[in-house]
C-alpha positions, 0 to 999 in steps of 0.5 A: 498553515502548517499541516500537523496544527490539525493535531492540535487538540486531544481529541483529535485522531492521530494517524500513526501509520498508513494503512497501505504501508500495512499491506504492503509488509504482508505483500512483501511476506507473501512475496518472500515466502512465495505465495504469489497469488496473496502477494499479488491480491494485496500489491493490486489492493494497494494499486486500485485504492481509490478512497483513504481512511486517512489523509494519505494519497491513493492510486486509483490505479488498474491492478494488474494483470496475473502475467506482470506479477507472476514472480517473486522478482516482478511482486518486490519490484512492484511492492518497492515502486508502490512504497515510493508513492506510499 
């Protein structure tokens, strides 16, 4: 079946984006504008997803620790892997 034939119909929802994809851009911004502890706050949201308001995969993974995301470098490091799986 081909994956997109759930679109079929006019009244069925359409995803244009994905939601972590959204919060990681903000991440990134933090990141950049050296927020540390926003950047942190959202690449950890994005890590520990367990449930998708659309068919996307999630992580359901453990956020981690303050001492792994405390530079600049290490938060896009970070936010460049989660965009690999997002």
């Amino acid at each position: 079946v081909y994956e997109l034939e759930r679109y079929s119909t006019p009244n069925e929802g359409f995803p244009v984006y994905l939601p972590d994809e959204m919060t990681l851009i903000k991440a990134e911004a933090h990141a950049r504008l050296n927020q540390i502890p926003q950047a942190r706050a959202l690449v950890n949201a994005v890590r520990t997803d367990a449930v998708a308001q659309v068919n996307e995969p999630v992580a359901g993974l453990a956020a981690l620790p303050d001492a792994a995301l405390d530079t600049q470098a290490e938060l896009l490091a970070e936010i460049a892997r989660q965009r690999r799986y997002e």
